[in-house]
C-alpha positions as CSV (number, residue, x, y, z in Angstrom):
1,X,182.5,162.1,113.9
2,X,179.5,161.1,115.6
3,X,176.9,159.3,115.9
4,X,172.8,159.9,115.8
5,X,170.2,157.7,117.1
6,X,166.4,158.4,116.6
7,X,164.3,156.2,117.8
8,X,162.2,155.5,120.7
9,X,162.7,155.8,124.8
10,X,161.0,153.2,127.2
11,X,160.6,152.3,130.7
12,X,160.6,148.6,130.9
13,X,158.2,146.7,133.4
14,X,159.9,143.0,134.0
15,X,158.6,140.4,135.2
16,X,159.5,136.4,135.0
17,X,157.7,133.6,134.4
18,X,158.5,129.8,134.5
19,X,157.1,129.7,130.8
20,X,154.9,132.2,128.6
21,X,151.3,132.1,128.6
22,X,148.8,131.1,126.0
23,X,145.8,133.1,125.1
24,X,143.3,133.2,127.9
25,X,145.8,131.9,130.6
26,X,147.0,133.5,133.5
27,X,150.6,133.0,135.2
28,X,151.9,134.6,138.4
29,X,155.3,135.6,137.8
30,X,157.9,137.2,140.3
31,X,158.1,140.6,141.5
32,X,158.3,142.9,138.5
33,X,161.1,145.1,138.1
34,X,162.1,148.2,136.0
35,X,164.6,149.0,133.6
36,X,165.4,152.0,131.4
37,X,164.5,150.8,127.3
38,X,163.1,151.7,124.2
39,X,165.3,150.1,121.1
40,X,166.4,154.1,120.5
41,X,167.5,154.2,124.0
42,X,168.9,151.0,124.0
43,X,171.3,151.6,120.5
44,X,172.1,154.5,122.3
45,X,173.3,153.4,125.4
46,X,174.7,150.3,123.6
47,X,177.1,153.1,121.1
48,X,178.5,155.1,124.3
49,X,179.4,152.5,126.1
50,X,181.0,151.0,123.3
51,X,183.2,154.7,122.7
52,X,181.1,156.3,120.4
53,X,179.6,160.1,120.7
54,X,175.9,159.7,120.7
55,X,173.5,162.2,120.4
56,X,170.0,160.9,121.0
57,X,166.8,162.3,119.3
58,X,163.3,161.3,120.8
59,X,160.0,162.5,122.8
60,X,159.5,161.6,126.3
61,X,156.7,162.5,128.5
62,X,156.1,165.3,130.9
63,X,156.2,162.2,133.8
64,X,158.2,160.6,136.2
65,X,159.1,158.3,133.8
66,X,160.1,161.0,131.1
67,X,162.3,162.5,134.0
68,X,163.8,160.0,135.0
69,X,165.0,158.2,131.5
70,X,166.3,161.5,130.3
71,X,168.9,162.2,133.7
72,X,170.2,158.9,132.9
73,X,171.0,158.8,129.4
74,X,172.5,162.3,130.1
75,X,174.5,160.4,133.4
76,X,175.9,158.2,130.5
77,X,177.5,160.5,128.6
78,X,174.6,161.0,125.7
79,X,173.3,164.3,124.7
80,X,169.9,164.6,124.7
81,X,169.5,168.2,124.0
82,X,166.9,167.1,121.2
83,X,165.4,164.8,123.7
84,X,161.9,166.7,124.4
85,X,159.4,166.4,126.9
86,X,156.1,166.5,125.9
87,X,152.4,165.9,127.1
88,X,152.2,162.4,126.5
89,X,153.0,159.6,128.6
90,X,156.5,158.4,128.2
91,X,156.4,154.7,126.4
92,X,156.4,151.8,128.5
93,X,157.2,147.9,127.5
94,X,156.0,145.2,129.3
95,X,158.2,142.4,129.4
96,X,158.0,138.5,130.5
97,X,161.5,136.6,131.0
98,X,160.8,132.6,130.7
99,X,163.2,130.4,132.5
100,X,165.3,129.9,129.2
101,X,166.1,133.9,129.1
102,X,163.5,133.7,126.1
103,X,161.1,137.1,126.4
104,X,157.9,138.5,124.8
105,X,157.1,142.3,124.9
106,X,153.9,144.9,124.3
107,X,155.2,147.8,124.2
108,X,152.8,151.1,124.8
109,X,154.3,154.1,122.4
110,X,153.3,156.9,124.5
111,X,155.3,160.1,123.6
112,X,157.2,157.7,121.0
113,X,154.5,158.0,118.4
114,X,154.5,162.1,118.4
115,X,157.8,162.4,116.9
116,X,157.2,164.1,114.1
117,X,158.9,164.3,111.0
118,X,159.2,168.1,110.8
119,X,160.7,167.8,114.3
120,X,163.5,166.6,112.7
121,X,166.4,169.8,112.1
122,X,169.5,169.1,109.9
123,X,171.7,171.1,112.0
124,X,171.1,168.2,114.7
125,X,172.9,165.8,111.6
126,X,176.1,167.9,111.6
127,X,179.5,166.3,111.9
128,X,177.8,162.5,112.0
129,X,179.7,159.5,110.5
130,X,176.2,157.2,111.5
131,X,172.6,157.6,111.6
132,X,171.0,155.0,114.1
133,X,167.2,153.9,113.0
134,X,164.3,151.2,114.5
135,X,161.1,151.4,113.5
136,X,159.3,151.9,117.3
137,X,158.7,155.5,116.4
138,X,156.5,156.8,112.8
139,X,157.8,155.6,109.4
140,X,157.3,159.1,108.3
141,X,160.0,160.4,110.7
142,X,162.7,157.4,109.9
143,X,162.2,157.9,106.5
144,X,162.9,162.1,106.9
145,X,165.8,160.8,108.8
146,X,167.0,158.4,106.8
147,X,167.3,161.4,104.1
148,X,169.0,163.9,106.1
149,X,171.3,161.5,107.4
150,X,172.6,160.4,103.7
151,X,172.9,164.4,103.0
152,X,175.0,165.5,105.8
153,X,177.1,162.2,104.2
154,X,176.2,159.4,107.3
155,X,176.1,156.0,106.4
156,X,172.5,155.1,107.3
157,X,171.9,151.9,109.6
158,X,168.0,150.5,110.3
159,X,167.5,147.4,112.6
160,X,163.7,147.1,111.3
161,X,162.2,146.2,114.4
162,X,159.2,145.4,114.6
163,X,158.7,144.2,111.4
164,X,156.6,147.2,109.7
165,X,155.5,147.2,106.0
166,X,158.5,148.7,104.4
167,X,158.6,149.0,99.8
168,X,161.4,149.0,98.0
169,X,161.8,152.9,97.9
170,X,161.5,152.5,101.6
171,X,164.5,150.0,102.0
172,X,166.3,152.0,99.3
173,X,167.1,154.8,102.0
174,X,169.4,153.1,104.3
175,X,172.8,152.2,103.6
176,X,172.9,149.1,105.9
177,X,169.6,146.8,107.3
178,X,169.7,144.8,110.1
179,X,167.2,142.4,110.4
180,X,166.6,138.6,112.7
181,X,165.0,135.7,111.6
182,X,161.2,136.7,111.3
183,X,162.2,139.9,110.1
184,X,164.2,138.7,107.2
185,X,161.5,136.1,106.3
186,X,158.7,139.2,106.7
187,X,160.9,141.4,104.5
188,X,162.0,138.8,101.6
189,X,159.3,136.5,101.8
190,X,162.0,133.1,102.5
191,X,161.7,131.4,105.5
192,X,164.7,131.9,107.5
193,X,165.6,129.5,110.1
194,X,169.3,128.6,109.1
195,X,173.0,130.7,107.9
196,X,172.3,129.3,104.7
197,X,168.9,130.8,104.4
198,X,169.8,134.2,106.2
199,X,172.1,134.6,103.5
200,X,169.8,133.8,100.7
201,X,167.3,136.6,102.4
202,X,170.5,139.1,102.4
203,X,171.1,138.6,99.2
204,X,167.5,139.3,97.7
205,X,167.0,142.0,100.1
206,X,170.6,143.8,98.7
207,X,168.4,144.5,95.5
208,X,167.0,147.1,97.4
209,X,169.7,148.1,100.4
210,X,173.4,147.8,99.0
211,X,174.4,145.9,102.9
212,X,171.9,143.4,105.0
213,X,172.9,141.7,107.8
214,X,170.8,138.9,109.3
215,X,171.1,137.9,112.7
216,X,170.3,134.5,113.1
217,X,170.4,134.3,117.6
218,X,172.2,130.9,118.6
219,X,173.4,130.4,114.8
220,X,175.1,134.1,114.8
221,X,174.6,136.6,111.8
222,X,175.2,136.5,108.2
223,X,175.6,139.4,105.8
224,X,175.7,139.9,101.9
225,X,177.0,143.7,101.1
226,X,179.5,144.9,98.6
227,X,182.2,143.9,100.3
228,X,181.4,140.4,100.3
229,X,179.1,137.8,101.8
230,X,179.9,135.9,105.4
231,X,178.5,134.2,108.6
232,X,179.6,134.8,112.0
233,X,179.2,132.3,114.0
234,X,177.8,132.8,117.6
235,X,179.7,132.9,121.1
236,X,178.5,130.7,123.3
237,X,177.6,131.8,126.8
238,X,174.9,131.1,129.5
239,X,171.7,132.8,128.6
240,X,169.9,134.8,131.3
241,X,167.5,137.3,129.3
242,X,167.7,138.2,125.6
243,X,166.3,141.5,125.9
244,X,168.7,143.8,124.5
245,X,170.7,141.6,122.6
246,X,170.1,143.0,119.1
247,X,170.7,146.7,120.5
248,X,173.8,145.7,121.5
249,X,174.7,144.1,118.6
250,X,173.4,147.0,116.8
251,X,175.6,149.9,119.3
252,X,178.9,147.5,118.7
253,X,178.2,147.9,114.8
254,X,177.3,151.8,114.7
255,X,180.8,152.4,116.4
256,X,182.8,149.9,114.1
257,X,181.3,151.3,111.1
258,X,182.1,154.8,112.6
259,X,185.8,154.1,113.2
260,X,186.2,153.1,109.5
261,X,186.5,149.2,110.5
262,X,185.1,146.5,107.9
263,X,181.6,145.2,108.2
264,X,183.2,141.7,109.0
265,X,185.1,143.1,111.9
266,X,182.1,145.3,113.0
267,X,180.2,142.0,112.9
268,X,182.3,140.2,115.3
269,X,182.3,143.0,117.8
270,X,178.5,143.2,117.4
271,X,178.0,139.3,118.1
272,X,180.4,139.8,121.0
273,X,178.5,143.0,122.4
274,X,175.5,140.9,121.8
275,X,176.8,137.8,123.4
276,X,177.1,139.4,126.9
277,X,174.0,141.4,126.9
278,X,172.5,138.0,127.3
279,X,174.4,137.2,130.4
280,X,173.0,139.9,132.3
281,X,169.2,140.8,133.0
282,X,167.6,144.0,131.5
283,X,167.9,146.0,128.8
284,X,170.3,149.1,129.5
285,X,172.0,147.3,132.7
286,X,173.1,144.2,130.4
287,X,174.6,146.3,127.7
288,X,178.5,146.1,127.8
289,X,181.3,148.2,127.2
290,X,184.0,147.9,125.5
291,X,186.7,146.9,127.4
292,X,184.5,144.2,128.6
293,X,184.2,143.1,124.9
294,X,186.9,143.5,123.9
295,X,188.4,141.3,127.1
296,X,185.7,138.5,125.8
297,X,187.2,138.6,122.2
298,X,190.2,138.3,123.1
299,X,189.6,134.9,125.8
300,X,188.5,133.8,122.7
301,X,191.3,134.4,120.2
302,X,193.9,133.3,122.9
């Protein structure tokens, strides 16, 4: 059984800074640099490398950017047979890195906004133990996904990032949300800045989504859900640049949930996945695999 990620496909323009700008101020920053990205791309990536079968389903641009993002996910094992170039330019984010690995992003849809719902096919579900969702590509098109993910019988994951206006039929669609801090707070109207209020946002957002898992950065991730209610607590490790973090959290999950494990173990790999995407600059290029996390959990448990 597979997995299926929709969701958007980026090139990343990096660039650091000694700290972020305010309005009206202008930095110099190093030389930029460029990464493959897009939080659909990213999940993907994050899944393979993690064991899982990934199929990725998105719109790229008929550009040297569209080119070049599709020959590497393919390098990496994914299939992207219902990858499509179109005539649009391929979505780029543009990315500051502060010296504390902290990072702020624009990101430019491009091709990414012209997925369509009806572009969607149900045979593209088949044989899928997990459907993979952000919210960087139209609501209309999750939401058709969301739906023919739960009929071909796919638990349902959105990370709902950015933080778009979402009702209660809306969150009713997915089997499992993953949201951080501001996210959480946007969604249940609580202000989140602790475990204990995480888990007090998990638990009025699971009127709506049966599982919500809250990551919470340096304080881990918390999650109420029928099987119960916990807080993992975070690994600590030098932070170089957050960037793909929560997709790798989110790829380490997809697979857990995929291989039958309990949300509490797919937690821990997640935090772990995430953990050492911080050590490592990028997006795709930090993402681990999972020997490597599985090494790091077990330094750990020794």
């Amino acid at each position: 059984m597979g997995i299926v990620v929709v969701g958007s496909l980026n090139m990343d323009l990096v660039v650091k800074v000694m700290r972020h700008p305010v309005p009206g101020e202008t930095l110099l920053g190093s030389d930029y640099e460029s990464y493959f990205g897009g939080k659909g791309a990213n999940q993907a990536v994050a899944a393979q490398r993690m064991g899982g079968k990934v199929r990725m389903i998105g719109r790229v641009g008929n550009d040297g950017f569209g080119e070049r993002i599709k020959t590497h996910l393919k390098a990496q094992g994914i299939n992207v047979n219902a990858t499509i170039c179109i005539n649009a330019p391929t979505g780029v984010a543009f990315i500051s890195v502060d010296k504390a690995g902290q990072n702020t992003i624009i990101v430019s849809p491009g091709a990414n906004s012209r997925l369509k719902p009806e572009n969607l096919s149900p045979i593209e579900f088949e044989h899928t133990a997990v459907v993979v969702l952000q919210l960087e590509v139209p609501l209309e098109t999750v939401r058709r996904a969301a739906r023919i993910g739960r009929e071909s019988g796919a638990r349902v994951i959105l990370n709902a990032a950015p933080a778009l206006p979402l009702s209660p039929a809306d969150l009713a669609l997915f089997d499992v949300l993953v949201v951080n801090e501001s996210e959480a707070q946007a969604y249940s109207g609580l202000a989140v800045d602790s475990p204990a209020s995480g888990l007090e946002a998990a638990r009025k957002l699971r009127q709506h989504c049966p599982t919500v898992i809250v990551t919470l950065g340096a304080q881990g991730a918390v999650w109420a859900s029928p099987e119960g209610e916990g807080h993992q607590s975070a690994f600590a490790v030098q932070a170089v640049d957050a960037t793909a973090a929560g997709d790798a959290f989110i790829g380490a999950l997809a697979v857990s949930l995929s291989e039958g494990r309990s949300l509490e173990r797919a937690i821990r790999l997640g935090s772990a996945a995430g953990a050492l995407a911080v050590t490592r600059p990028g997006a795709q290029s930090s993402l681990p695999t999972r020997l490597e996390v599985e090494a790091f959990l077990s330094e750990r448990n020794a």
